[in-house]
C-alpha positions as CSV (number, residue, x, y, z in Angstrom):
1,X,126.8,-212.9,4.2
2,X,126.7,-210.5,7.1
3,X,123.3,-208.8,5.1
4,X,121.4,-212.4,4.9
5,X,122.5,-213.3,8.5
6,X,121.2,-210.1,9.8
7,X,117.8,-210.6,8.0
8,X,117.7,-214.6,9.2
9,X,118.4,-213.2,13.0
10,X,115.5,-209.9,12.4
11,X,113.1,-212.9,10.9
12,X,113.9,-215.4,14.2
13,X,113.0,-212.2,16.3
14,X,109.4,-211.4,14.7
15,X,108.7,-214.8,14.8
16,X,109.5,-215.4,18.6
17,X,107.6,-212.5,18.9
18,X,104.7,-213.5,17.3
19,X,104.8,-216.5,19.1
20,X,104.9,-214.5,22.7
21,X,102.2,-212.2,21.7
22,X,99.9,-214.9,20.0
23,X,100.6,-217.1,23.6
24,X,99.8,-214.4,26.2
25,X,96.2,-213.2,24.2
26,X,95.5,-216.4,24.1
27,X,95.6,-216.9,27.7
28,X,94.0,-214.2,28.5
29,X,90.8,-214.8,26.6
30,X,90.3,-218.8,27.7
31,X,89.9,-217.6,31.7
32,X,93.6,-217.8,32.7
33,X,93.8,-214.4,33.6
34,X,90.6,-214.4,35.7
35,X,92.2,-217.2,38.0
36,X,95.5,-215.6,38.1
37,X,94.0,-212.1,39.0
38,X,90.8,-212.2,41.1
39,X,90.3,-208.9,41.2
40,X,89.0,-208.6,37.6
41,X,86.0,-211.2,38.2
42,X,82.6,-209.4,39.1
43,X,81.9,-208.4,42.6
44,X,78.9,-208.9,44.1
45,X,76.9,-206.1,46.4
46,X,77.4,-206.9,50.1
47,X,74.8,-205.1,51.0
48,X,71.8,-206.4,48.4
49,X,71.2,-209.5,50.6
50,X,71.3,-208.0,53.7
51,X,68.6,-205.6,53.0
52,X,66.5,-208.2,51.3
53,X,65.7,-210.2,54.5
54,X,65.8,-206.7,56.6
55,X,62.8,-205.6,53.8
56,X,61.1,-208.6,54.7
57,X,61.2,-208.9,58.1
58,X,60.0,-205.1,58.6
59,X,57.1,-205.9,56.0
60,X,56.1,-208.9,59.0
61,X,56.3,-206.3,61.5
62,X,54.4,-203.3,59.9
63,X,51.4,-206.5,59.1
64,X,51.5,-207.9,62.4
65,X,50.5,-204.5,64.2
66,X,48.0,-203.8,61.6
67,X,46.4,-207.1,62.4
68,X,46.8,-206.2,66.1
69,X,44.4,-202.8,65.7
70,X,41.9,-204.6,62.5
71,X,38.5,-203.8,63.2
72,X,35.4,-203.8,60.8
73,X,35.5,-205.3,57.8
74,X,39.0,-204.9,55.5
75,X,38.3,-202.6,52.2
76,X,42.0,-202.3,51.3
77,X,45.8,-202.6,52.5
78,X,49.2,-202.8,51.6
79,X,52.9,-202.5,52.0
80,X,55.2,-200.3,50.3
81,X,58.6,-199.2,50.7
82,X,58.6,-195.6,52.5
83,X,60.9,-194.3,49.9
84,X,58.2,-195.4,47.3
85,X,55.5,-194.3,49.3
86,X,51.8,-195.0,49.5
87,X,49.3,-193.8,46.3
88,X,46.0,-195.2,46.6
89,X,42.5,-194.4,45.4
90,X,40.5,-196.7,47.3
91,X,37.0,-197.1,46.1
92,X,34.6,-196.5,49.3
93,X,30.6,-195.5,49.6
94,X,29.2,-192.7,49.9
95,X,27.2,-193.5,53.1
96,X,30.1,-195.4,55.4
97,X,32.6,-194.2,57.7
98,X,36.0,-195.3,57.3
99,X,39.2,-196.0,59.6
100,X,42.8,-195.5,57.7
101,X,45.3,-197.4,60.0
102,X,49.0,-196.7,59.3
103,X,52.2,-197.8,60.2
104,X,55.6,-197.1,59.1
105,X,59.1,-198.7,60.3
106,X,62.1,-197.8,60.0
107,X,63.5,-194.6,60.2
108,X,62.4,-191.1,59.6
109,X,58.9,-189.9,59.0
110,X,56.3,-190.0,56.4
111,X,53.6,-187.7,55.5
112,X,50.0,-188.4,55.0
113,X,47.9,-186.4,52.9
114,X,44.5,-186.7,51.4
115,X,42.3,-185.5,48.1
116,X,40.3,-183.7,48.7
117,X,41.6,-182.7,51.7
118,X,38.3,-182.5,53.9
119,X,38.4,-186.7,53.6
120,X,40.5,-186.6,56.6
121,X,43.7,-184.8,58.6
122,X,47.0,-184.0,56.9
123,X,49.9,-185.5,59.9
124,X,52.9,-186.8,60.1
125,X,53.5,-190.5,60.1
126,X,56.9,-191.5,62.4
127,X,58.9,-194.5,61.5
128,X,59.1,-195.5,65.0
129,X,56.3,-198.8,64.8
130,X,53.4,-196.5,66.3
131,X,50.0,-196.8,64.7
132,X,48.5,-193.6,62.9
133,X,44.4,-193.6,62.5
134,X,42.3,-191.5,60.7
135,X,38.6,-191.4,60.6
136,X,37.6,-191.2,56.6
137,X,34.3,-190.7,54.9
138,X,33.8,-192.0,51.4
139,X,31.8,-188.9,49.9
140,X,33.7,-188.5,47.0
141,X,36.4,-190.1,45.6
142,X,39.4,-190.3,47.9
143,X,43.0,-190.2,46.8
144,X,45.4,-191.2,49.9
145,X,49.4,-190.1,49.4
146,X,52.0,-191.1,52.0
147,X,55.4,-189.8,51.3
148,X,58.6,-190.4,53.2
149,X,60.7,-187.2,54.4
150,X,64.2,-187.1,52.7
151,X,66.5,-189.7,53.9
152,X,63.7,-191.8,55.5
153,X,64.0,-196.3,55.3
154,X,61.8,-198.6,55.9
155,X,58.0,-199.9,55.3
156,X,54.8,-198.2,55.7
157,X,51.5,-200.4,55.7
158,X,48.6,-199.2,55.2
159,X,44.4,-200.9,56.4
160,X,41.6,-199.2,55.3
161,X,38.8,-201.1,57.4
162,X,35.0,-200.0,57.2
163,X,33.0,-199.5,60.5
């Protein structure tokens, strides 16, 4: 008797076990254990929606003082992130003269090159909301490249305008 009471007591254990075990995965997989620990539920990026506005409101800013220095007529323009940069081929004649305005903001610098490089001036482009001009000439196809220095934020905009 002491053999089959032994065995009924090991059987009530596996079962009780099994119960326990079958319970808390159970739980675990229908959301309980998100509510009960918080810390295992997704976190979001703090700092994805505040740079989002920020983006925005420096793209306003780099447009508005283009548009304060627009003169001629408007060939091409844009707005890129300086970390992106700026790589155009704008299509321009042969027989016009051309004015590149640029301005970056943020922080840092950019640099402004050109192909070939007698279309205009190789300089350096501060983030700092000043307004960069070049005179350009359309005698061959142009390539204009504007890359931001290691480590620099922001926008750069760009207006070609002819005169």
């Amino acid at each position: 008797m002491t053999y089959s009471s032994m065995r009924a007591r090991l059987a009530g254990c596996a079962v009780a076990a099994s119960a326990f075990l079958l319970a808390s995965c159970t739980a675990s997989n229908n959301g309980d254990s998100e509510k009960a620990n918080p810390s295992s539920s997704p976190t979001r990026s703090v700092s994805e929606p505040a740079t989002q506005p920020s983006e925005k409101k420096l793209t306003e800013q780099a447009q508005a003082t283009l548009a304060a220095v627009h003169s001629g007529k408007l060939v091409e323009a844009g707005v890129e992130r300086v970390t992106d940069g700026i790589h155009t081929g704008p299509t321009l004649s042969a027989d016009k003269t051309y004015r590149l305005n640029l301005v970056c903001i943020g922080s840092g610098s950019a640099q402004l090159a050109f192909t070939p490089t007698s279309t205009g001036t190789a300089t350096t482009v501060p983030c700092d909301k000043s307004v960069v001009q070049q005179r350009i000439t359309g005698k061959k196809p142009v390539r204009i490249d504007v890359d931001g220095a290691k480590g620099a934020t922001g926008v750069v905009a760009w207006q070609i305008d002819a005169i």
